[in-house]
N, C-alpha and C positions, 0 to 999 in steps of 0.2 A: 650185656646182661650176665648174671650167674649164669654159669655152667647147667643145663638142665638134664639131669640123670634121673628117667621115670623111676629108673630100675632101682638105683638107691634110694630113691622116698617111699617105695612098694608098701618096704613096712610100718605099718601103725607102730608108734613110739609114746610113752609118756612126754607129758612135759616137765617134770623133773620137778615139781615145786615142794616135795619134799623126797629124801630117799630114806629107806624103803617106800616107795608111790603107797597109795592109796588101794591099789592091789591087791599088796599084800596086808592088809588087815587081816581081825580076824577076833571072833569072838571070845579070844582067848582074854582078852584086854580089859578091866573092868574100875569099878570107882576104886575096888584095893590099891591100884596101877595108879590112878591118876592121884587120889589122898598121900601114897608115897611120893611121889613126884615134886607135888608141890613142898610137901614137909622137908624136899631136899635144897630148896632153892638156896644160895649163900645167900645170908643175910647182904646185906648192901647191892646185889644184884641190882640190875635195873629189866627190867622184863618189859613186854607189850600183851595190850589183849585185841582180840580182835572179837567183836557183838557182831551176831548171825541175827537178822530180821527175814523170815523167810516170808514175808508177802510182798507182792505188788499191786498196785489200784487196776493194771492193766497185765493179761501175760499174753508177750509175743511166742509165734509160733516157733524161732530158731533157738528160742533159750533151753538153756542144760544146767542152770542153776537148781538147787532146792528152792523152791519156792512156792508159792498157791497165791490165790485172790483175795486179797484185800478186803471182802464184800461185804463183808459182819464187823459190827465198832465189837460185840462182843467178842468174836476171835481173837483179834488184836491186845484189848484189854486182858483177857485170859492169857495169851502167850507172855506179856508182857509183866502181869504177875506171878508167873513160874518164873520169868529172867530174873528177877527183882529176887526171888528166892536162891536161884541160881548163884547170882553174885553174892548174897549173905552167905551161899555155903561155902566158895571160893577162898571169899575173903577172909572169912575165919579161918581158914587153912593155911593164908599166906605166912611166912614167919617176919616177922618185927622185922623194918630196916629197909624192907625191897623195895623197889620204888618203880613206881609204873610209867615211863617215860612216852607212850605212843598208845594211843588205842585208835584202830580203825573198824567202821561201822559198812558193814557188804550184806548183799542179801540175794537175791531180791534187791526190793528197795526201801531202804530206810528212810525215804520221804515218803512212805506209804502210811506212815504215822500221821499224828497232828503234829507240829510243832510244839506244843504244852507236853506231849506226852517223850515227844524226843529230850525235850528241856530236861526232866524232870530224871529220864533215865542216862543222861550226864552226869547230873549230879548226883546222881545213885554211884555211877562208877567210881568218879573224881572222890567223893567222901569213903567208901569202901576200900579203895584199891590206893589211896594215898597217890592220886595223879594230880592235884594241882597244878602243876606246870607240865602235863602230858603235851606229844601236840598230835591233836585229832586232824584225820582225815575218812572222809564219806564218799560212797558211791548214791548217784542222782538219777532221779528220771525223769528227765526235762519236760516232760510233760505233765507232772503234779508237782512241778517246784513254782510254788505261788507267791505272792509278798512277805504273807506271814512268815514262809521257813525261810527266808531270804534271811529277814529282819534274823530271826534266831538264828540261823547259820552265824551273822556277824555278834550278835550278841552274847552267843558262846565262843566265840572265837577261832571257827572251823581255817583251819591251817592250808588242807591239802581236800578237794574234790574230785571226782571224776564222773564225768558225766558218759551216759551213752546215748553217743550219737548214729552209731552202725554206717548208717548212708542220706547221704543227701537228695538222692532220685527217689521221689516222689512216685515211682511205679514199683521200685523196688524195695522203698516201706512199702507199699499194700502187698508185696509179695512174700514178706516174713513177718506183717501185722504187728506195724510197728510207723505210726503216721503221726509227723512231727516236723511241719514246716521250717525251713532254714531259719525264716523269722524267730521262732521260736526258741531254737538252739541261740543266736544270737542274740538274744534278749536275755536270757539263760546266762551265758557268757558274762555278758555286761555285767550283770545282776549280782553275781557271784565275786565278780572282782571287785566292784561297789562296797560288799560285805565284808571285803579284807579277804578273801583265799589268795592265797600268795603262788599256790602250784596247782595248777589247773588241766588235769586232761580229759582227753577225748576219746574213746573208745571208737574205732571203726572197723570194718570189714568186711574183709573180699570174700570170694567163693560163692557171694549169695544168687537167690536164683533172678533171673533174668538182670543180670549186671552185666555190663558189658565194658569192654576197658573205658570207653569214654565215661563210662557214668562212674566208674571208680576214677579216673583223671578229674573229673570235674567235682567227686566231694572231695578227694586232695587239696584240687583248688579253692574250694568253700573254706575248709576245715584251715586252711595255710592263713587264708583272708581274717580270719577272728585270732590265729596267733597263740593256739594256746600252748601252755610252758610244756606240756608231755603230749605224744601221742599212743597209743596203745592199737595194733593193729593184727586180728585175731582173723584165721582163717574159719571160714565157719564149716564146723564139722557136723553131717549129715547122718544120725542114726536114729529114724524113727521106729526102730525096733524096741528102743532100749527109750525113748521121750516121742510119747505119742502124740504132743502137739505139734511135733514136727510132722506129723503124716498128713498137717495142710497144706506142708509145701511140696510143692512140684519137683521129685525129682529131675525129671526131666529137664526141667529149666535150669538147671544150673551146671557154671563150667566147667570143662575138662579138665583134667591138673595142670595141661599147657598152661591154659588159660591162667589157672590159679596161681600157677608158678610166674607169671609176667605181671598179674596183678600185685604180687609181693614186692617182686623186684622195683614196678614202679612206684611204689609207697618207699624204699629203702631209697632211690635213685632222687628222687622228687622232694624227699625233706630230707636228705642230706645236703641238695646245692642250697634247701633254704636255708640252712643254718643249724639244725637243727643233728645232734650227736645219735650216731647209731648207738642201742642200747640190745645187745646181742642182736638180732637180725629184723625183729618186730615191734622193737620200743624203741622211741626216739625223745631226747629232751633236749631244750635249748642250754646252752653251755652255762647258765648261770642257776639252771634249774638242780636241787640238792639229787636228786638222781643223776645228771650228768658230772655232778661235784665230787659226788662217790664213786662214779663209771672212771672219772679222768684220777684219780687218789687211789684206784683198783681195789678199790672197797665195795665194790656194789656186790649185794646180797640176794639171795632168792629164795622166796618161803612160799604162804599159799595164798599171798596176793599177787605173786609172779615177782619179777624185779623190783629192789627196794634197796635204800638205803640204809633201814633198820638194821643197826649190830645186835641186836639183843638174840641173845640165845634161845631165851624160853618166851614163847608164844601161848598164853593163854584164851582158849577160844572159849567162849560162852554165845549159848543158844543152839538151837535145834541145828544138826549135823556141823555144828564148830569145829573145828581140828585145833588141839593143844601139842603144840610141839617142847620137848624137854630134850636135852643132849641125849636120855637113854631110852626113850619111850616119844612115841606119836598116839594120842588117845583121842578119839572120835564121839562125842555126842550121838546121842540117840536122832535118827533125824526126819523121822515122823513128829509134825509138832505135837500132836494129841499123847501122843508116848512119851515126850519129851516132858510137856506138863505133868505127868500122874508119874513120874520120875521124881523130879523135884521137889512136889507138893507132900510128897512119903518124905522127905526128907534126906534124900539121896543125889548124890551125883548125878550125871547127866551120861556119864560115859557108857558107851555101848560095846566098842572095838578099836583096832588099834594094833598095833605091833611095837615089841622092846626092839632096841638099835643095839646091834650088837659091835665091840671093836672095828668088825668090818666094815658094817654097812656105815659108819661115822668116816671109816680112812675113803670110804667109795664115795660117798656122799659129798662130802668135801671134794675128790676129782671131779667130778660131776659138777658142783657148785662153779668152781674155778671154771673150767671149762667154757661153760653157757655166759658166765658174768666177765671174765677175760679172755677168756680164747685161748688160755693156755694152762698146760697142770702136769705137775712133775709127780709122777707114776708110780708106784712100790715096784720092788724086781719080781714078787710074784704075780702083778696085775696086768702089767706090761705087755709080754711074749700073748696071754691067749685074746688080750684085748688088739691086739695090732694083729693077729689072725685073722681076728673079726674085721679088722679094720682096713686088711690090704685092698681092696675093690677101691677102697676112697681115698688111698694113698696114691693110687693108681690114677684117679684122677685128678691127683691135686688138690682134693679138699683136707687135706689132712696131710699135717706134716709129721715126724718123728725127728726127733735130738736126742739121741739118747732115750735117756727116761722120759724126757717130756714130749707132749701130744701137742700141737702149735694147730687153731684151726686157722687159716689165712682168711681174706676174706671173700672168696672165690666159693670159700666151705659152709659159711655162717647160715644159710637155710637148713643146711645139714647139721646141723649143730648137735640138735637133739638125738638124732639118728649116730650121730655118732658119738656120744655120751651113753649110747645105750651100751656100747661095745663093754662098757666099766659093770654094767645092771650084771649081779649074779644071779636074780629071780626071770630074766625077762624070757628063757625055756622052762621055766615052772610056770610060772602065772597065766591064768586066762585073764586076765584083765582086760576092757576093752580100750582103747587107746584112739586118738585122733591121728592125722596122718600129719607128716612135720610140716607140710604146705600145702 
């Protein structure tokens, strides 16, 4: 097994999906910022967007997304004609020539739509945003993905899905309210490959409450049984101070960090002998899958869908709390939906906050980047000395190597990854931010 050092994981760490984090926002940021942004893009650019759907038909109690209940057709309609607004005011913005190569659709859940009204806000994108040949990938919830979106998933030609599947212990859905027979998932599976999705994962994870190794060894088992191209394996982090539907779960019941930390390891140990490419220490894809294509080409990238193969620079998020990332600015939507609509419908932007990237935080961000996506990243001489200060404890034990300028994590280190990525963070003694723990 890794090395298990309580003492090095002690502290809460971002997960790095953009730097400067999410943290440091700040209401300094506004539609001025983001109108400039886009007016900067080079023409022939190729860019991605990413559509925020913030409901679900159902919300479980471990989730930390934006998101709300599905309950009302009128909700849904209503949010959906502020996007539709949204995207007209985007797209006039863009300059002549850019080309939209990728859009992904996260929420919540974007089958919490009909499929008619999914359909329709495709071709709102694809005609606005010059995506014709985009390739789309969605996040599912197997539990409201029915014939109908089946059919439309293949009919629009969804590329790349991910389902969440969390656990397959049926005592441990009713413990994070979240109940979803394996049948289900499996039929789900079928279903999707049927329709042409070509890359397919699976969302799972440890740390939940009354899980026990076996019942994480045997959905490993499940999840290995159906084969899908990616797995996505999230520790579940516990703060119902801060997400009150978490205060239905028991903390009590749930594991120690031993426990969490063996939980990890055997998700990393268990699909690696199936075949299956370590992608930094909690994503895994099969060697043909385009995330392992770009893992093994040391191209793999990292934004605010976590690991991805997407080069594009600029990330344009539309919908309530979207994140637009540009080389010199990260600009945040409003992400109250009801604010977000009377936002749009006056005829304005979306953006609420946000922070400019300055020189540095691009030379840190990129170490950072490299780090977590390769495991290794060659250093400025000014970064270097107070970052390996921070970093002597993990040198110490092996998780981290030094060459010179460059920072090597072996893979002894790769649960630490984050934690010691942070050592490069110059916000992370300013910021109160709250942070998950790296296992």
């Amino acid at each position: 097994m890794w090395p298990y050092r309580p003492d090095l994981l002690a502290r809460a760490v971002p997960r790095y999906t953009s730097y400067p984090t999410a943290a440091e926002f700040h209401g300094g940021i506004g539609e001025a910022d983001m109108r400039q942004a886009i007016a900067a893009i080079p023409a022939g650019e190729r860019v991605s967007l990413y559509v925020h759907i913030p409901y679900c038909r159902e919300i479980c109690w471990y989730c930390g997304c934006n998101t709300g209940a599905a309950n009302r057709s009128g909700r849904l309609a209503a949010y959906l004609d502020a996007l539709d607004r949204e995207i007209n005011l985007v797209g006039a913005l863009l300059p002549a020539g850019v080309e939209t190569v990728r859009i992904a659709f996260g929420g919540g859940s974007p089958n919490a739509l009909s499929p008619l009204q999914f359909a329709r806000l495709v071709d709102r994108l694809v005609t606005r945003f010059r995506a014709a040949g985009a390739t789309l990938s969605i996040e599912l919830d197997p539990r409201t993905l029915d014939a109908a979106w089946i059919d439309t998933i293949g009919a629009i030609g969804i590329a790349q899905a991910s389902l969440g599947v969390q656990s397959f212990a049926a005592h441990v859905q009713r413990a994070i309210g979240r109940v979803q027979p394996p049948e289900l998932i499996a039929h789900a599976t079928a279903a999707l490959r049927a329709a042409g999705v070509r890359s397919l994962n699976f969302d799972l994870m440890y740390g939940l409450p009354d899980q026990s190794a076996a019942d994480f060894d045997e959905t490993l088992e499940q999840a290995e049984a159906l084969a899908p191209d990616r797995l996505a394996i999230f520790g579940y982090a516990h703060l119902p101070a801060l997400l009150p539907r978490q205060r239905r779960i028991d903390g009590a019941a749930l594991p120690d960090g031993e426990a969490r930390f063996r939980q990890a390891w055997r998700a990393w140990d268990r699909l690696t002998a199936a075949g299956y490419r370590p992608i930094g220490f909690d994503h895994f894809a099969r060697p043909g899958d385009p995330l392992a294509i770009a893992a093994s080409a040391r191209q793999l990238r990292r934004n605010f869908q976590g690991f991805t193969e997407d080069q594009c620079e600029t990330v344009i998020g539309l919908g309530a709390s979207a994140i637009s990332r540009f080389p010199g600015l990260l600009a945040q939507n409003e992400k109250l939906a009801g604010r977000y609509r009377m936002r749009v419908s006056a005829g304005r932007l979306a953006t609420q906050r946000g922070t400019a990237r300055s020189a540095d935080d691009r030379r840190r961000g990129a170490a950072i980047e490299r780090l977590l996506c390769i495991g290794s990243a060659r250093i400025d001489d000014d970064l270097i000395e107070p970052a390996w200060a921070m970093l002597r404890p993990y040198a110490e034990a092996g998780l981290v190597l030094r060459e010179g300028n460059r920072l090597i994590v072996p893979q002894e280190g790769l649960p630490y990854a984050r934690s010691i990525a942070s050592g490069l963070d110059a916000y992370r003694n300013q910021s109160s931010g709250t942070f998950s723990r790296a296992v």
